[in-house]
N, C-alpha and C positions, 0 to 999 in steps of 0.2 A: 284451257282451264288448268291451273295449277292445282299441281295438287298438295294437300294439308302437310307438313313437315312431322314426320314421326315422332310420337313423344318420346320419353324415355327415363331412366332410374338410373342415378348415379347412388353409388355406393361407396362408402370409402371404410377400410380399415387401418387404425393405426394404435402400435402399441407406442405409446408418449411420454413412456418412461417415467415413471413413481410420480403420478401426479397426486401428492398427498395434499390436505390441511396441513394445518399449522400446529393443530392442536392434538396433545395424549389422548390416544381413545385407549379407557384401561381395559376393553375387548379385546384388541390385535398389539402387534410388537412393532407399533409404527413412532418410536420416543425418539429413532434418530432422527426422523423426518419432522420435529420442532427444533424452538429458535435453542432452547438448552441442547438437542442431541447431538449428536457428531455430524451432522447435518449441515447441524444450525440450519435449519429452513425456516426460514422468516414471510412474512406477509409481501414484502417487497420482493421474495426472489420468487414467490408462487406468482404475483403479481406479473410479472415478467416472464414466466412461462406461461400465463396466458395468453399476454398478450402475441408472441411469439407463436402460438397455435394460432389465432384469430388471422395472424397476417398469414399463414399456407392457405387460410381459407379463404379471403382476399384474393390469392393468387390464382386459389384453383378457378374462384369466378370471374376471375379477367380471362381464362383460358378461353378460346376460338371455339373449342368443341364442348364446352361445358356453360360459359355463362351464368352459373349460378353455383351456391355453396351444394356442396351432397345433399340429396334426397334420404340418406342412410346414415348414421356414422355411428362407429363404433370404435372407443378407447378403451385400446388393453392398460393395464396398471393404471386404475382408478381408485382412490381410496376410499369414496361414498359419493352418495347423491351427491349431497350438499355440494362439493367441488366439481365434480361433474357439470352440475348443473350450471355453476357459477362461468365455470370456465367458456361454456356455451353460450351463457348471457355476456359476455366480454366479445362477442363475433358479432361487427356491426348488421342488425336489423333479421339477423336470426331468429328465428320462429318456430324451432325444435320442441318438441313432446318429447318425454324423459321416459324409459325402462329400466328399473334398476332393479339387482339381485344382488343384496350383500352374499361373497361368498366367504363357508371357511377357510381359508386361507389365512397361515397362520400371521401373515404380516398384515393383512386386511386389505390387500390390492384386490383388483376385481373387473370384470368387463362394464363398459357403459355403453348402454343402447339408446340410442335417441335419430327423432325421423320428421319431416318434415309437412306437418298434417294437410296442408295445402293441397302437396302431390300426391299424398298415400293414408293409407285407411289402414290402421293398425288392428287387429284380430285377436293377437294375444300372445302370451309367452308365457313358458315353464322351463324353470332351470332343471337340470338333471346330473347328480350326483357323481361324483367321479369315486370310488372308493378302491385307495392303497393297501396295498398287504399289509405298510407301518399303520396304520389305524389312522394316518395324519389329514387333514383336510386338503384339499387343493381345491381351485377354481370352477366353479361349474361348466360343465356344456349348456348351453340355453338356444332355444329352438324358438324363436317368434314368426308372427305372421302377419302377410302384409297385403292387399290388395292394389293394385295400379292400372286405375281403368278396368276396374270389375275383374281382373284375371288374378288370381291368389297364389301368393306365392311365398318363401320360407327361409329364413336364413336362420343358421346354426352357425354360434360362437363359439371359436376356443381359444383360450391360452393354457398349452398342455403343460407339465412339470418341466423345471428348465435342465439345462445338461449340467449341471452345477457340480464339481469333485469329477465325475466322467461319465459320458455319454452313454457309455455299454453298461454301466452300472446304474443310472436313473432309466433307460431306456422301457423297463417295464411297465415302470410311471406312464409313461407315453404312449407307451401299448394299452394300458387301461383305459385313458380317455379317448383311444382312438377306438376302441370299445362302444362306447358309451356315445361317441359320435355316426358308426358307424347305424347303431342299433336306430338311432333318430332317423337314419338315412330311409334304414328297412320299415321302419315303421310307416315314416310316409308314404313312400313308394306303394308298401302293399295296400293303404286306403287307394292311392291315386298312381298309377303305375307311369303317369305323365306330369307328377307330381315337378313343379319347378320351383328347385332347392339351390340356394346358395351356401358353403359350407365355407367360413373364413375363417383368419385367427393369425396368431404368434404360435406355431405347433411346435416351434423347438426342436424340431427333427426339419431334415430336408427333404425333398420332392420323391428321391427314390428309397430315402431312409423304409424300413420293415413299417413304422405305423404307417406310415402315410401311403405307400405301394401299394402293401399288402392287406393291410387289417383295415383301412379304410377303405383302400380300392381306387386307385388313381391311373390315370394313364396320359400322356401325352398326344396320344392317336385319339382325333376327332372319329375316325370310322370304329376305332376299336368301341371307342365308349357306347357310342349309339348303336351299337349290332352287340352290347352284353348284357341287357336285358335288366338294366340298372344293374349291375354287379359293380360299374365301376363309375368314376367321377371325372371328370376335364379337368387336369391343371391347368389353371391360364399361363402361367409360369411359359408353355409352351409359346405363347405369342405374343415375346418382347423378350429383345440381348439386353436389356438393363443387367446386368452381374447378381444385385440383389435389394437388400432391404438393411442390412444388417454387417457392420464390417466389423471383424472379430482376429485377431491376430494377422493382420494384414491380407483377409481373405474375405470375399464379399460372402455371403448365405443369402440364403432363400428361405427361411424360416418362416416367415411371412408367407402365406398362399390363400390362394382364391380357386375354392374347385366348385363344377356346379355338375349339375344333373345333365344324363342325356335331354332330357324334356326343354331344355336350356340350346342345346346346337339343332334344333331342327325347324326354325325358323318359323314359327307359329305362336301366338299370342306373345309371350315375352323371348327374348333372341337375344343373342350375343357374336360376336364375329372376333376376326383375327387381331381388330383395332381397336377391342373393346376395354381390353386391360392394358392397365401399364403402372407403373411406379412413378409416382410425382414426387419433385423437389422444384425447391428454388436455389438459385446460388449461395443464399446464404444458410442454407441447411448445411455448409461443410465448410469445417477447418483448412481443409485442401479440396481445391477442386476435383472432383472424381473420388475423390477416398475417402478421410477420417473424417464423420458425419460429426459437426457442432451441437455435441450435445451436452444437455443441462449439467452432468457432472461427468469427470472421468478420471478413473482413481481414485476416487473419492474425494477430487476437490469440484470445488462450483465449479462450472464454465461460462456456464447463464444462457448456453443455447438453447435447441429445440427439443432434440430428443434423441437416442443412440439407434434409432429404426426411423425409416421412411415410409410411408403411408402409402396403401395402394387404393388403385381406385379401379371400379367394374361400371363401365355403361351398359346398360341393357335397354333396348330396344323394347318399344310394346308397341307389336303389333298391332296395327286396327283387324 
Protein backbone atom coordinates (compact mmCIF):
# COMPACT_ATOMS: atom_id res chain seq x y z
CA UNK A 1 0.00 0.00 0.00
CA UNK A 2 1.59 3.32 -0.78
CA UNK A 3 1.37 5.68 1.06
CA UNK A 4 -0.37 9.42 0.55
CA UNK A 5 2.63 11.99 -0.54
CA UNK A 6 2.93 14.71 2.29
CA UNK A 7 1.27 17.85 1.74
CA UNK A 8 2.93 20.89 2.12
CA UNK A 9 3.09 25.10 2.17
CA UNK A 10 5.33 27.06 0.08
CA UNK A 11 6.06 30.45 1.03
CA UNK A 12 7.85 32.80 -0.69
CA UNK A 13 9.11 36.34 0.22
CA UNK A 14 10.20 38.94 -2.03
CA UNK A 15 11.19 42.45 -1.88
CA UNK A 16 10.41 43.58 -5.82
CA UNK A 17 11.78 46.69 -5.74
CA UNK A 18 9.28 50.01 -5.77
CA UNK A 19 6.54 48.38 -7.39
CA UNK A 20 4.57 51.68 -7.58
CA UNK A 21 1.31 52.95 -9.86
CA UNK A 22 1.51 55.32 -12.23
CA UNK A 23 -0.32 57.79 -10.59
CA UNK A 24 0.47 61.00 -7.78
CA UNK A 25 -1.11 59.88 -4.62
CA UNK A 26 -1.11 63.43 -2.86
CA UNK A 27 -0.76 61.12 0.68
CA UNK A 28 2.89 59.77 0.03
CA UNK A 29 6.12 61.16 -1.90
CA UNK A 30 5.64 58.64 -4.63
CA UNK A 31 5.72 61.86 -7.83
CA UNK A 32 9.04 60.23 -9.01
CA UNK A 33 7.47 56.98 -9.52
CA UNK A 34 4.88 58.75 -12.51
CA UNK A 35 5.37 59.34 -16.31
CA UNK A 36 6.31 63.50 -15.28
CA UNK A 37 8.88 62.30 -12.15
CA UNK A 38 12.38 61.65 -12.50
CA UNK A 39 11.11 58.22 -12.98
CA UNK A 40 9.23 58.66 -15.75
CA UNK A 41 7.37 55.51 -14.70
CA UNK A 42 4.92 54.78 -17.23
CA UNK A 43 2.06 52.12 -17.77
CA UNK A 44 4.38 50.33 -20.20
CA UNK A 45 7.34 49.95 -17.88
CA UNK A 46 4.96 48.89 -14.79
CA UNK A 47 3.49 46.70 -17.32
CA UNK A 48 6.67 44.86 -17.84
CA UNK A 49 7.63 44.63 -14.45
CA UNK A 50 4.80 42.62 -14.05
CA UNK A 51 4.95 40.76 -16.34
CA UNK A 52 8.73 39.84 -15.39
CA UNK A 53 7.40 38.79 -11.90
CA UNK A 54 4.63 36.51 -13.35
CA UNK A 55 7.40 34.70 -15.42
CA UNK A 56 9.75 33.76 -11.58
CA UNK A 57 6.36 32.43 -10.83
CA UNK A 58 6.17 30.29 -14.00
CA UNK A 59 9.45 29.19 -13.05
CA UNK A 60 9.01 28.42 -9.68
CA UNK A 61 5.95 26.06 -10.88
CA UNK A 62 7.87 24.19 -13.51
CA UNK A 63 10.24 23.53 -10.53
CA UNK A 64 10.47 19.35 -9.67
CA UNK A 65 9.93 20.16 -5.94
CA UNK A 66 7.27 22.75 -6.13
CA UNK A 67 4.78 22.35 -9.00
CA UNK A 68 2.82 25.01 -8.46
CA UNK A 69 2.99 28.92 -7.71
CA UNK A 70 3.41 29.79 -3.70
CA UNK A 71 0.87 28.98 -1.26
CA UNK A 72 2.02 32.48 0.60
CA UNK A 73 3.51 35.38 -1.07
CA UNK A 74 4.55 38.28 0.11
CA UNK A 75 5.94 41.81 -1.65
CA UNK A 76 8.18 44.12 0.02
CA UNK A 77 7.90 47.68 -1.68
CA UNK A 78 4.33 47.77 -2.73
CA UNK A 79 2.73 50.91 -3.20
CA UNK A 80 -1.09 49.82 -2.63
CA UNK A 81 -3.65 47.32 -3.17
CA UNK A 82 -4.71 48.21 -6.36
CA UNK A 83 -0.97 47.30 -7.83
CA UNK A 84 -0.62 44.52 -5.80
CA UNK A 85 -3.42 43.26 -6.75
CA UNK A 86 -3.10 43.87 -10.37
CA UNK A 87 0.27 42.53 -10.47
CA UNK A 88 -0.99 39.07 -9.15
CA UNK A 89 -3.89 39.00 -11.67
CA UNK A 90 -1.03 39.33 -14.59
CA UNK A 91 0.21 35.39 -13.11
CA UNK A 92 -1.37 33.12 -15.39
CA UNK A 93 -4.60 31.36 -13.62
CA UNK A 94 -3.65 32.63 -10.06
CA UNK A 95 -6.25 32.54 -7.45
CA UNK A 96 -4.69 34.71 -4.61
CA UNK A 97 -6.92 36.30 -1.77
CA UNK A 98 -5.39 39.82 -0.94
CA UNK A 99 -4.18 41.31 2.80
CA UNK A 100 -3.31 44.68 2.64
CA UNK A 101 -2.17 47.33 5.30
CA UNK A 102 -1.38 50.82 3.87
CA UNK A 103 1.53 51.69 5.98
CA UNK A 104 2.96 55.14 7.02
CA UNK A 105 5.78 55.18 5.35
CA UNK A 106 6.58 58.39 4.22
CA UNK A 107 7.08 57.33 0.39
CA UNK A 108 3.97 55.05 0.62
CA UNK A 109 5.82 51.57 -0.13
CA UNK A 110 4.35 48.90 2.02
CA UNK A 111 4.20 44.77 2.48
CA UNK A 112 1.56 42.80 0.38
CA UNK A 113 0.24 39.72 1.67
CA UNK A 114 -1.75 37.39 -0.30
CA UNK A 115 -2.43 33.43 -0.11
CA UNK A 116 -3.80 30.94 -1.98
CA UNK A 117 -7.44 30.05 -0.60
CA UNK A 118 -7.55 26.56 -2.22
CA UNK A 119 -4.60 25.47 0.17
CA UNK A 120 -5.00 27.57 3.21
CA UNK A 121 -7.72 29.18 5.50
CA UNK A 122 -6.82 32.59 6.34
CA UNK A 123 -7.65 33.62 10.29
CA UNK A 124 -6.71 37.14 10.31
CA UNK A 125 -4.18 39.87 10.52
CA UNK A 126 -2.99 43.03 12.45
CA UNK A 127 -0.35 45.35 11.52
CA UNK A 128 1.62 46.56 14.61
CA UNK A 129 3.35 50.05 14.84
CA UNK A 130 6.97 50.53 14.64
CA UNK A 131 7.45 53.85 16.50
CA UNK A 132 11.07 56.19 15.81
CA UNK A 133 12.46 58.51 18.29
CA UNK A 134 12.24 61.17 14.79
CA UNK A 135 8.30 60.82 15.23
CA UNK A 136 8.72 59.56 11.34
CA UNK A 137 6.44 56.68 10.26
CA UNK A 138 7.98 53.46 8.88
CA UNK A 139 6.44 50.17 7.66
CA UNK A 140 4.49 48.01 9.90
CA UNK A 141 5.27 44.61 11.36
CA UNK A 142 2.06 42.64 10.62
CA UNK A 143 1.38 39.26 12.10
CA UNK A 144 -1.48 37.01 10.18
CA UNK A 145 -2.75 33.80 10.44
CA UNK A 146 -3.17 30.72 8.57
CA UNK A 147 -4.43 27.37 8.95
CA UNK A 148 -3.17 24.22 6.54
CA UNK A 149 -4.90 21.20 7.18
CA UNK A 150 -6.50 22.19 10.41
CA UNK A 151 -3.07 22.98 12.17
CA UNK A 152 -2.69 27.06 12.80
CA UNK A 153 0.03 28.70 12.16
CA UNK A 154 1.57 32.61 11.93
CA UNK A 155 3.73 34.50 9.83
CA UNK A 156 5.20 37.94 10.78
CA UNK A 157 6.21 40.66 8.13
CA UNK A 158 9.03 43.04 8.10
CA UNK A 159 10.78 45.44 6.07
CA UNK A 160 12.75 47.17 8.84
CA UNK A 161 14.34 50.86 8.16
CA UNK A 162 17.04 50.72 5.38
CA UNK A 163 20.97 51.54 6.20
CA UNK A 164 20.50 54.68 4.10
CA UNK A 165 23.69 57.59 4.95
CA UNK A 166 25.05 54.67 7.68
CA UNK A 167 24.38 51.52 9.21
CA UNK A 168 25.43 52.43 12.91
CA UNK A 169 23.62 55.50 12.69
CA UNK A 170 19.91 54.06 11.27
CA UNK A 171 20.73 50.85 13.32
CA UNK A 172 18.30 51.99 16.10
CA UNK A 173 15.57 52.15 13.61
CA UNK A 174 16.09 48.48 13.24
CA UNK A 175 16.47 47.82 16.79
CA UNK A 176 12.95 49.27 17.18
CA UNK A 177 11.08 47.10 14.88
CA UNK A 178 13.18 44.24 15.88
CA UNK A 179 11.31 45.31 19.07
CA UNK A 180 8.10 45.25 17.91
CA UNK A 181 8.81 41.80 16.03
CA UNK A 182 10.27 40.24 18.75
CA UNK A 183 7.23 41.35 21.22
CA UNK A 184 4.74 39.45 18.24
CA UNK A 185 7.02 36.50 18.81
CA UNK A 186 6.56 36.60 22.96
CA UNK A 187 3.11 37.17 22.61
CA UNK A 188 2.39 34.19 20.77
CA UNK A 189 4.55 31.79 22.17
CA UNK A 190 3.07 32.74 25.71
CA UNK A 191 -0.79 31.92 24.44
CA UNK A 192 0.86 28.60 22.51
CA UNK A 193 4.29 27.78 23.75
CA UNK A 194 4.39 25.33 20.47
CA UNK A 195 2.98 28.15 18.74
CA UNK A 196 4.33 27.64 14.73
CA UNK A 197 5.56 30.95 13.68
CA UNK A 198 7.14 32.07 10.51
CA UNK A 199 9.16 35.45 10.98
CA UNK A 200 10.21 36.94 7.19
CA UNK A 201 11.03 40.06 5.54
CA UNK A 202 13.90 42.55 4.04
CA UNK A 203 15.46 43.44 7.76
CA UNK A 204 18.22 45.51 6.36
CA UNK A 205 20.55 44.29 8.84
CA UNK A 206 22.32 40.83 8.49
CA UNK A 207 21.90 37.39 10.31
CA UNK A 208 24.44 38.11 13.14
CA UNK A 209 23.86 41.93 12.96
CA UNK A 210 22.73 43.13 17.07
CA UNK A 211 18.69 43.25 15.80
CA UNK A 212 18.46 40.17 14.34
CA UNK A 213 21.11 38.07 17.01
CA UNK A 214 20.23 39.73 19.76
CA UNK A 215 16.96 41.69 20.19
CA UNK A 216 15.14 39.18 18.01
CA UNK A 217 16.92 36.05 18.93
CA UNK A 218 18.31 33.98 16.27
CA UNK A 219 20.71 31.24 16.13
CA UNK A 220 22.10 28.92 13.43
CA UNK A 221 22.13 25.88 15.96
CA UNK A 222 19.11 23.57 15.32
CA UNK A 223 19.74 22.16 18.93
CA UNK A 224 20.45 25.54 20.46
CA UNK A 225 16.92 26.90 19.27
CA UNK A 226 14.86 23.91 20.37
CA UNK A 227 16.50 23.41 24.00
CA UNK A 228 15.79 27.72 24.70
CA UNK A 229 12.52 27.60 25.45
CA UNK A 230 11.44 29.94 22.45
CA UNK A 231 14.08 32.46 23.52
CA UNK A 232 15.50 32.09 20.20
CA UNK A 233 14.48 31.58 16.21
CA UNK A 234 16.11 29.26 13.28
CA UNK A 235 17.74 31.22 10.66
CA UNK A 236 17.21 29.10 7.49
CA UNK A 237 20.12 31.16 6.17
CA UNK A 238 21.92 28.19 7.99
CA UNK A 239 20.87 25.61 5.28
CA UNK A 240 21.95 26.77 1.71
CA UNK A 241 25.75 28.53 0.43
CA UNK A 242 23.70 30.67 -1.93
CA UNK A 243 25.89 34.04 -0.94
CA UNK A 244 22.58 35.95 -0.56
CA UNK A 245 19.61 38.02 -1.94
CA UNK A 246 21.00 41.31 -2.43
CA UNK A 247 24.41 42.37 -4.21
CA UNK A 248 25.48 45.87 -2.88
CA UNK A 249 28.97 47.14 -3.59
CA UNK A 250 30.16 44.02 -5.16
CA UNK A 251 29.21 41.91 -2.01
CA UNK A 252 26.41 39.64 -1.74
CA UNK A 253 24.03 40.14 1.78
CA UNK A 254 21.59 38.37 3.41
CA UNK A 255 19.19 40.94 4.41
CA UNK A 256 16.61 38.98 3.25
CA UNK A 257 15.71 35.99 6.00
CA UNK A 258 13.35 33.42 6.89
CA UNK A 259 13.48 32.40 10.77
CA UNK A 260 10.86 30.22 12.29
CA UNK A 261 10.03 29.02 15.79
CA UNK A 262 11.33 26.05 17.66
CA UNK A 263 7.76 24.45 17.29
CA UNK A 264 8.74 24.60 13.38
CA UNK A 265 12.19 21.89 13.74
CA UNK A 266 10.46 19.21 15.68
CA UNK A 267 8.90 17.36 13.24
CA UNK A 268 5.18 17.29 14.23
CA UNK A 269 2.13 18.78 12.63
CA UNK A 270 3.96 21.55 10.27
CA UNK A 271 8.09 20.80 9.82
CA UNK A 272 10.84 22.00 8.01
CA UNK A 273 14.24 20.25 7.22
CA UNK A 274 17.64 21.17 5.90
CA UNK A 275 16.25 21.30 2.13
CA UNK A 276 13.50 23.37 2.85
CA UNK A 277 14.84 26.96 2.21
CA UNK A 278 16.73 28.14 -0.40
CA UNK A 279 16.94 31.44 -2.81
CA UNK A 280 15.43 31.12 -6.19
CA UNK A 281 16.32 32.64 -9.53
CA UNK A 282 16.26 32.21 -12.96
CA UNK A 283 19.17 32.98 -15.50
CA UNK A 284 17.64 35.94 -16.42
CA UNK A 285 17.37 37.54 -12.93
CA UNK A 286 21.10 38.77 -13.72
CA UNK A 287 22.99 41.15 -15.75
CA UNK A 288 26.07 38.64 -15.05
CA UNK A 289 25.93 35.37 -14.19
CA UNK A 290 26.35 34.78 -10.50
CA UNK A 291 26.43 38.68 -9.46
CA UNK A 292 24.89 42.09 -10.67
CA UNK A 293 21.09 41.08 -10.31
CA UNK A 294 18.89 42.57 -13.47
CA UNK A 295 17.09 44.88 -11.96
CA UNK A 296 14.20 47.41 -12.97
CA UNK A 297 16.57 50.38 -12.32
CA UNK A 298 20.12 51.12 -11.32
CA UNK A 299 21.38 54.49 -10.79
CA UNK A 300 18.70 55.67 -11.43
CA UNK A 301 18.20 54.77 -14.97
CA UNK A 302 15.56 52.12 -16.23
CA UNK A 303 17.06 48.67 -16.78
CA UNK A 304 13.42 47.11 -17.36
CA UNK A 305 14.61 44.03 -15.20
CA UNK A 306 13.22 42.19 -12.37
CA UNK A 307 14.21 43.44 -9.17
CA UNK A 308 17.52 44.45 -7.17
CA UNK A 309 16.69 41.27 -4.45
CA UNK A 310 15.91 37.71 -5.16
CA UNK A 311 12.93 36.05 -3.62
CA UNK A 312 13.25 33.28 -1.14
CA UNK A 313 11.19 30.46 -0.76
CA UNK A 314 10.33 28.09 2.60
CA UNK A 315 8.65 24.63 2.14
CA UNK A 316 6.99 23.32 4.99
CA UNK A 317 5.83 20.08 5.38
CA UNK A 318 2.33 19.33 7.11
CA UNK A 319 2.30 16.51 8.88
CA UNK A 320 -0.54 14.06 8.90
Amino acid sequence: MSKEPRKSVVIMWWNVENLFDTKNDKQVDDREFTPGGSRHWTPKKLLLKQLRIAQVFRAIEQQREYERYPDIVAFAETENRGVFEGTLQAIDHAQYKIDYHESPDPRGIDIGLAWNPATLKFTGSKPCRVTLDNGRGTRYVIVAGFMASGHPFSVVLNHWPSRSFDAKWSEPKRIAAAKVARHIVDSLTTRNPMAEIIVMGDFNDHPNDRSIRTVLGSSFDRKEVTSSANRLLYNCWNDTKSPGTYYYRKQWERIDQILVSPALLDNSKLSIDTKSFRVFSIPEMFSHPGKTLYSTYQRGKFKGGYSDHLPLLLKIDVVP
